[in-house]
C-alpha positions as CSV (number, residue, x, y, z in Angstrom):
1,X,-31.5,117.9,-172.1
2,X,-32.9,116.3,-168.9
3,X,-35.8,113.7,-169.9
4,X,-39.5,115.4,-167.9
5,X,-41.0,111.9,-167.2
6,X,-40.4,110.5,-164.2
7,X,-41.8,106.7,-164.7
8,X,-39.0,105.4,-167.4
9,X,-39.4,102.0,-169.4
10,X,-36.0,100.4,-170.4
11,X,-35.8,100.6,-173.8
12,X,-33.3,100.5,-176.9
13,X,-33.5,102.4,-180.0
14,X,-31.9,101.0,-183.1
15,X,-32.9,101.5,-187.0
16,X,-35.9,99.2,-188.0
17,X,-34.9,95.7,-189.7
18,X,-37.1,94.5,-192.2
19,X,-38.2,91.7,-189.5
20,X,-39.5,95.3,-187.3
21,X,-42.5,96.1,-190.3
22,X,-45.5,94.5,-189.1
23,X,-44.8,95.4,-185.7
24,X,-43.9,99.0,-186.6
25,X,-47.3,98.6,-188.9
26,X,-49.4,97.8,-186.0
27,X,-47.6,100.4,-183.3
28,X,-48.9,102.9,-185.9
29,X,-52.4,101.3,-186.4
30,X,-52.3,101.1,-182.8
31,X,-51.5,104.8,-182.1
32,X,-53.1,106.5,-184.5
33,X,-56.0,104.4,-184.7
34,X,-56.4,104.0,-188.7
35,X,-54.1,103.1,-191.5
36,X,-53.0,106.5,-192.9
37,X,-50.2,106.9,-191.1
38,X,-48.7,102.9,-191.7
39,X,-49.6,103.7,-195.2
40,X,-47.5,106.5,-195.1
41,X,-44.9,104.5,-193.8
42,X,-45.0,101.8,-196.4
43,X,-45.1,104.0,-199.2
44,X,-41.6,105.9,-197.8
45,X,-39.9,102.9,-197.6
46,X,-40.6,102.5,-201.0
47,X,-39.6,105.9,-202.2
48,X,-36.1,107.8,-202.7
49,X,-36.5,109.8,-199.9
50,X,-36.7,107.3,-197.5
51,X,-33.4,106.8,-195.1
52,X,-33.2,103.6,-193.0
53,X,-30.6,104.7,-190.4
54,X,-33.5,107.4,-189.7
55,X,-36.7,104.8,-189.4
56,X,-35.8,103.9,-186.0
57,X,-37.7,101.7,-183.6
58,X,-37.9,101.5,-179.5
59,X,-37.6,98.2,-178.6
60,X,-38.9,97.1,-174.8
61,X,-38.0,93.3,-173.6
62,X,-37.6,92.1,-177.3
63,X,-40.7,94.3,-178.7
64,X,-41.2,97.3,-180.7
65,X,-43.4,100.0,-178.9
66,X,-42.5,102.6,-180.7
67,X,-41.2,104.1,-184.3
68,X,-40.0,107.5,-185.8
69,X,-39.2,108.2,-189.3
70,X,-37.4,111.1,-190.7
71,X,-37.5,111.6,-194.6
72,X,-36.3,113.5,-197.0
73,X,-38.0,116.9,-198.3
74,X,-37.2,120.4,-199.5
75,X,-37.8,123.7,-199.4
76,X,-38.4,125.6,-202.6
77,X,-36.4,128.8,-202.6
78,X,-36.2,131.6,-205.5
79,X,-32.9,130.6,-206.0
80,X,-33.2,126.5,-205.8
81,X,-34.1,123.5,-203.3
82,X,-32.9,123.8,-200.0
83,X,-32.7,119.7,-198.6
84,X,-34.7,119.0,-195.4
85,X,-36.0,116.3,-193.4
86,X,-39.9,115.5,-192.1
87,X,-40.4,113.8,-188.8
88,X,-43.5,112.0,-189.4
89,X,-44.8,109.9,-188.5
90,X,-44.1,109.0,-184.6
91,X,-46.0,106.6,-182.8
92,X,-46.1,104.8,-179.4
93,X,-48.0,101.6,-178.5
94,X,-50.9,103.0,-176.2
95,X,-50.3,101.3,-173.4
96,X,-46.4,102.6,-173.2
97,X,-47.1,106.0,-173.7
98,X,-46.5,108.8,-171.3
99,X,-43.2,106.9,-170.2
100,X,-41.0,109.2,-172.2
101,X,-40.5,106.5,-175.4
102,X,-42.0,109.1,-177.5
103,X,-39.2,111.5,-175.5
104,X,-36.0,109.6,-176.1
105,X,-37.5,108.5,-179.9
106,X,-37.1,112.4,-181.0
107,X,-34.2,112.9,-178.4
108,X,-32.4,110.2,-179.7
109,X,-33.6,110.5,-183.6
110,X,-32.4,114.1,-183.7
111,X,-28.9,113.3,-182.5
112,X,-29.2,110.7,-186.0
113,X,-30.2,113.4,-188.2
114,X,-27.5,115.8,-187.2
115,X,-24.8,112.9,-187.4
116,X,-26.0,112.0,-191.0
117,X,-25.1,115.7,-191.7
118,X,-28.7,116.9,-192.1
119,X,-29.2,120.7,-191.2
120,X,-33.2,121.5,-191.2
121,X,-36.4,119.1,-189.8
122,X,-39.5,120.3,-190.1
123,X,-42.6,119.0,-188.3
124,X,-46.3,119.4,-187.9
125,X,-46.8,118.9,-184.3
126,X,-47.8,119.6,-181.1
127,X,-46.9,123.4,-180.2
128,X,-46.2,122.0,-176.2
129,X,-44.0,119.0,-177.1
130,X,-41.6,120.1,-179.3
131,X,-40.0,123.1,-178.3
132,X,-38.3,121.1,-175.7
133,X,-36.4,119.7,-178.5
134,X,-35.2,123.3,-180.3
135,X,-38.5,123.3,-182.4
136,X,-39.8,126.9,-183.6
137,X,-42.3,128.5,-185.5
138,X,-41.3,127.5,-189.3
139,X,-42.9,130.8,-190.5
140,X,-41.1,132.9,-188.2
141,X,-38.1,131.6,-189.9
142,X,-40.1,132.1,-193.5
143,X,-40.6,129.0,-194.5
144,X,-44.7,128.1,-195.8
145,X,-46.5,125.0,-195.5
146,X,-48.0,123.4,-199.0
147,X,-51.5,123.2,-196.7
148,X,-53.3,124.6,-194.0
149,X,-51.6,124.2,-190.6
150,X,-52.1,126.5,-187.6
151,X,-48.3,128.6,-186.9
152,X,-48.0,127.2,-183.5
153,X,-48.2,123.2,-185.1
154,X,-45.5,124.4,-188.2
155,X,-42.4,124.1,-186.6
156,X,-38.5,123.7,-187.5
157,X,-35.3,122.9,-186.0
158,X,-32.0,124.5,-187.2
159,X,-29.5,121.1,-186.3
160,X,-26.8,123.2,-187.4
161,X,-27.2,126.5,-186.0
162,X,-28.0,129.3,-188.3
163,X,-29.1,126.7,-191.1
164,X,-31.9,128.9,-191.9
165,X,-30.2,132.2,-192.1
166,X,-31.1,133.7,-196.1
167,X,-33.7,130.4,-196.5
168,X,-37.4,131.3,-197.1
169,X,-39.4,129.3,-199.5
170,X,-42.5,126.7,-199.4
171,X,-41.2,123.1,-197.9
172,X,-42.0,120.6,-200.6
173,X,-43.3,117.1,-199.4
174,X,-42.4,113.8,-201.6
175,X,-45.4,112.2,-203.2
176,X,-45.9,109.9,-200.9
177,X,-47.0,112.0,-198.2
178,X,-50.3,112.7,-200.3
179,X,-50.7,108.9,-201.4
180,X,-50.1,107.8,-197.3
181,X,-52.8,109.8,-195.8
């Protein structure tokens, strides 16, 4: 997939060390502007569903300008629990965004997922940004969300194609996506 941002920062992506927390604590404040989503972050890391190869940071010159953590959820079928991941949360220092980080950080994160052997991610997202990535409407594919999100900002990704094929069923977030926000 060819990268649509023409003015590219160097960068590395690598899984966070535990030297990488304030800094990915403060790309977060940063981003988002209030604590919820570095909250969210700190309470993953402390749960069972977090997976470090999949917090991964983008590091510019020696500094971290931008994070994206995948964790573990599920969906809740008639039959039984179906494992999935969340991307969330994503952030990108202001002043390095719209310079593909954010791009390469999904791009790159995806690739992770898949060699991890994870099948399914589901987001809540921007309905422009990620079907460049093989994002989809989630409830065309019928899966529900436990809250109120709009169709076009529910989206999945089949990493292995045909993941979905006999899954519907309401996707199950871990605790600490209610106590981090």
């Amino acid at each position: 997939m060819r990268n649509p941002f023409r003015s590219i920062i160097m960068i590395q992506i690598r899984p966070e060390t535990i030297n990488d927390h304030s800094a990915v604590r403060e790309v977060n404040l940063l981003a988002f502007g209030s604590e919820d989503e570095s909250q969210l972050v700190e309470t993953l890391r402390q749960s069972d569903d977090f997976i470090p190869e999949l917090s991964l940071v983008a590091i510019n010159n020696g500094r971290v300008v931008g994070h994206i953590l995948f964790s573990l959820i599920s969906i809740e079928t008639q039959k039984n629990d179906v494992s999935a991941l969340a991307r969330a949360p994503m952030a990108v220092r202001t002043e390095f965004q719209n310079h593909g980080i954010g791009y390469e950080l999904v791009r790159h994160g995806l690739k992770e997922c898949q060699r991890l052997g994870h099948k399914i991610v589901v987001v809540v997202g921007h309905p422009a940004y990620y079907p460049r990535f093989g994002f989809y409407s989630a409830r065309a594919k019928g899966l529900e969300a436990p809250f109120q999100v709009s169709d076009e900002a529910f989206l999945v990704h089949e990493l292995i194609p045909r993941a979905l094929d006999g899954i519907s069923g309401m996707v199950k977030y871990p605790p600490a996506f209610d106590e981090g926000t």
